[in-house]
N, C-alpha and C positions, 0 to 999 in steps of 0.2 A: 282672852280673845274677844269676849261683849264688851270688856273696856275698851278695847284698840278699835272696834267698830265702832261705837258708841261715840269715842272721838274723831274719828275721820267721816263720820256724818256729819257731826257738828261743825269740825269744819270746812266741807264741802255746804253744808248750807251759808254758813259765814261767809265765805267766798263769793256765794250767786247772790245776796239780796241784801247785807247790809248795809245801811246809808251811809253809817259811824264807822271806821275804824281803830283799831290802836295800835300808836307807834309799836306796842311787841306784837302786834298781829302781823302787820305792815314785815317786820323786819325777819318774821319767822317766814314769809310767804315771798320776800325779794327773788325767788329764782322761778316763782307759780311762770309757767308757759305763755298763757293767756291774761298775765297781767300787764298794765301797762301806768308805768305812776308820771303823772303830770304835775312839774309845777307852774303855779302861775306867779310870773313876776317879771321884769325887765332880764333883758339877756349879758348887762352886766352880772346882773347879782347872782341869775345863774352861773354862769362862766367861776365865778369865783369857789361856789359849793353850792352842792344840791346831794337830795338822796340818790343812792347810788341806782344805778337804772332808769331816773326820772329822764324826761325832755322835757323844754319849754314851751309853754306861751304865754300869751301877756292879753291884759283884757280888751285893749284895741285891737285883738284881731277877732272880738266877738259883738264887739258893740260900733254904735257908728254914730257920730255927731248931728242932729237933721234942724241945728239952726239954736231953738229953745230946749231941747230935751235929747235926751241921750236911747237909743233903740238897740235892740240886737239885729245884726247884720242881716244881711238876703243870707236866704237857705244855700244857694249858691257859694257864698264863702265862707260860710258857718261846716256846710260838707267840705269844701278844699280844706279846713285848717283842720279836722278830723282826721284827714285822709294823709296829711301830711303830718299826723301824730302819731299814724300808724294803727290808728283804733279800728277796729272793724263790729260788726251785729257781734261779736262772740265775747269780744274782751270785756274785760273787768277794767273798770278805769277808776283808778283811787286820785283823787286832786288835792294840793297840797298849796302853801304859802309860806312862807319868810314875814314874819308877822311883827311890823313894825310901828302900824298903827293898824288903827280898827278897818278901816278900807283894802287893807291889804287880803285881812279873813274874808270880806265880802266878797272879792274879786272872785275868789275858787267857788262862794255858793252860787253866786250869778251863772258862772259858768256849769256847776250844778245843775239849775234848774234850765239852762240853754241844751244843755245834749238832753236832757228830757224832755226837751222840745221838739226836738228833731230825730227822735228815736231810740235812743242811748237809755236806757232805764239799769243796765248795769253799774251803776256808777259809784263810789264812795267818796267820803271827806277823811281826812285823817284828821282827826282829833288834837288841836292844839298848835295843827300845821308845824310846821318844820321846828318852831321854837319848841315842842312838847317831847319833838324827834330828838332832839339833841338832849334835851332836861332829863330825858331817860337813858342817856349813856350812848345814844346809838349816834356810828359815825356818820360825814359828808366828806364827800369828794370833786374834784374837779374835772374829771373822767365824763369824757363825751358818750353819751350811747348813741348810736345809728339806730335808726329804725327804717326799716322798708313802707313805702307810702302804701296806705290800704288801698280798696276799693270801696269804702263805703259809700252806700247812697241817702241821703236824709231822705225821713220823712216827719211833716209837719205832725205835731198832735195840735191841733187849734185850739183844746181843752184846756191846754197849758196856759193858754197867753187870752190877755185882754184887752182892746182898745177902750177909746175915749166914748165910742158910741154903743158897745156891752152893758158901758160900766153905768151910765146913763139911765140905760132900757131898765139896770136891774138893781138899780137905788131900794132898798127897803125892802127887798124881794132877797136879797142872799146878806149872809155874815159878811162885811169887809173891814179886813184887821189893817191899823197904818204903822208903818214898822219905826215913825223915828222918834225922839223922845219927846216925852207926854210937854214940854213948852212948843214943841213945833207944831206938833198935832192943837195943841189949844189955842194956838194962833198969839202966846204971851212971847213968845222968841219969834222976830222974822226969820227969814230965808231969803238970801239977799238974788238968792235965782227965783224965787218965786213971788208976783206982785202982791197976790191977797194972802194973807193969812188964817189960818184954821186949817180946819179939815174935811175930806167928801163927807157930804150930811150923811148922817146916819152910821159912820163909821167910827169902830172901834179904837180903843187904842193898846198897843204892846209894843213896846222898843223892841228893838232886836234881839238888846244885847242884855232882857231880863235873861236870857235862856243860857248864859254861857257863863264860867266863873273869870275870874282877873284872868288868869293866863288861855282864856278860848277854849277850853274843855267847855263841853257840854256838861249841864247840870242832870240830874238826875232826871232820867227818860218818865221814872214811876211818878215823879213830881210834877212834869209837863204834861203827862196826860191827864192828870186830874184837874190840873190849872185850865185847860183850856174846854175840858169836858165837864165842869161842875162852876168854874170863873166865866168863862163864856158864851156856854151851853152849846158848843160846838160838836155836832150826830159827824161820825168821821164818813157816811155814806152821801152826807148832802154837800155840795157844791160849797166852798169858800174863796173868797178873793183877797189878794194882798198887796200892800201897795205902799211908799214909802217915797222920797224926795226924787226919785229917780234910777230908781230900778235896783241898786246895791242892796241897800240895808233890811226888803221887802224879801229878798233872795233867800236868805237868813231862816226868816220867818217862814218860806215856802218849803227851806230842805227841811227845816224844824217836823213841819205840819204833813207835807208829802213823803217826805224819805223816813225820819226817825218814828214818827207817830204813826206814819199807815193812813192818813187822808185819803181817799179815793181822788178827788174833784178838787186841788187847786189851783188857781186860776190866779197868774201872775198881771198886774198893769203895770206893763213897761215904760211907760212912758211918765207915769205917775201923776208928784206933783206939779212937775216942773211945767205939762202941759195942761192937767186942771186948773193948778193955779193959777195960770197966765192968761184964761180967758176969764171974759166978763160974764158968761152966762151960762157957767156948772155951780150950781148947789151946794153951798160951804156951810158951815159951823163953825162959830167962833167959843170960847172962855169958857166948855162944857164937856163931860167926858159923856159917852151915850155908851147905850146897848143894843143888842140886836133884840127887835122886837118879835 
C-alpha cells in the first residue's frame, strides 16, 4: 500500500510541474482528463500522423513578421489560438515536433516559453519530439481529435520578455547568454539577416544545441546544472537574459534555464539579433568570448 501511494504521488507531481517529459510517460498518461498534447508543424504533416490525441499548430500562428525581425503576436491572438486548442488555466500541455531539422525542435520551445508568457506555466516538451515517440516503439495515427474551444483569458508575465530598450538599461548589470553558434556570436560567420557582426557587448556565449544529444534528448539535467552554476556562475534567484538570431534558438536556452533547471527570472529578447544588429547604435563585440562580470 506505501508503494502504490508512494507511486501515484510521484506521478501526480510529474504531471503538475515537469518541463521534460518521456515518450513512456506521455504514452502511459494519453487518456490523463486534463491533458492536452499539441503538435507543432504544418497541417499537412499533421494530417498524415501525429500522436494519438494531439491537435495542431504551427508557429505562424504565434509569431508575426514586423519588417527586420520576427515577434510573438498580440496577446489578442496568442489567447484565440489557446482557446482554440482547447487549453484552459487547469490543463497540462505537453508540446511536441516532427523533427526534421533543428528549427523544427525550436518551434515547440518558442511556443514553450510564449504560453509562459501569457499564463500557461503548466506546460511540458517531450523529449526528442515525435521522432524519439516512435524510436520507442510507440504508435501515430491519422485520427482527428475535436476539441471544445476554451475559455481562456491571457495574461502578460512582462518578466518573461525583453525589449531593445530593457536590454540597453541593463548591459553589464544582468548575465545575458546568446544561444547561436560560438562563429555567429564571434562575429567570424555572418548572418546574412543581420548587418553587423558579433555580439551584445558583454554577452555570453552557449549554443542551443550544447544541451541536447544527436537525436534532441536532453543531456543530463545533473551536467547542466553544474555547467551553468560553476561555467557561468549563474545564482538560479537572480534575473538572466537570453537571446539568439531571432527568437528560435534563445527559446531552447530559456525552457533549458526556466523549465528544466528551476531559474526564477528569465527573461527572453524576442526580437534579438536581427533588431540589435540592424541598428547603428547598440553596443557589439566582435572576435572575443566574455564573461559576466
Amino acid at each position: 500500500m506505501k508503494q502504490l501511494l508512494l507511486t501515484l504521488l510521484c506521478s501526480l507531481s510529474l504531471f503538475a510541474s515537469e518541463a521534460l517529459v518521456s515518450p513512456e510517460w506521455l504514452h502511459n498518461n494519453l487518456n490523463k482528463k486534463d491533458l492536452r498534447i499539441v503538435e507543432v508543424s504544418d497541417q499537412a504533416s499533421f494530417s498524415e500522423q501525429h500522436i494519438s490525441g494531439a491537435v495542431p499548430t504551427s508557429i505562424n500562428k504565434w509569431r508575426i513578421n514586423n519588417g527586420t525581425f520576427l515577434t510573438i503576436r498580440s496577446i489578442e491572438e496568442i489567447q484565440q489560438e489557446i482557446q482554440n486548442l482547447g487549453i484552459t488555466k487547469d490543463t497540462h500541455v505537453v508540446l511536441y515536433a516532427s523533427v526534421k531539422t533543428p528549427k523544427d525542435y525550436l518551434k515547440a520551445t518558442y511556443i514553450y516559453w510564449a504560453m509562459n508568457y501569457v499564463g500557461i506555466t503548466n506546460v511540458s516538451l517531450l523529449d526528442g519530439g515525435e521522432n524519439n515517440w516512435s524510436a520507442q516503439g510507440y504508435e501515430l495515427t491519422d485520427k482527428v481529435k475535436k476539441v471544445q474551444k476554451s475559455d481562456f483569458q491571457a495574461t502578460i508575465n512582462p518578466a518573461k520578455i525583453a525589449d531593445i530598450t530593457y536590454v540597453k538599461q541593463h548591459l553589464g548589470k544582468i548575465p545575458m547568454i546568446d544561444a547561436r553558434p560560438s562563429d555567429k556570436y564571434l562575429g567570424i560567420t555572418p548572418t546574412a539577416t543581420v548587418k553587423r557582426n558579433g555580439h551584445i557587448q558583454g554577452a555570453m556565449s552557449y549554443s542551443w544545441n550544447y544541451s541536447v544529444n544527436k537525436d534532441y534528448t536532453l543531456k543530463s539535467k545533473k551536467a547542466l546544472d553544474t555547467l551553468f552554476k560553476e561555467g557561468y556562475k549563474l545564482d538560479k534567484n537572480k534575473e538572466v537574459l537570453v537571446y539568439c538570431t531571432g527568437g528560435l534558438e534563445t527559446s531552447y536556452n530559456y525552457f533549458v534555464l526556466s523549465g528544466v533547471l528551476g531559474y526564477k527570472q528569465v527573461r527572453l529578447y524576442d526580437a534579438s539579433m536581427k533588431q540589435w544588429g540592424n541598428q547603428e547604435d547598440t553596443p557589439m563585440n566582435q572576435y572575443m568570448y566574455e564573461v559576466f562580470k
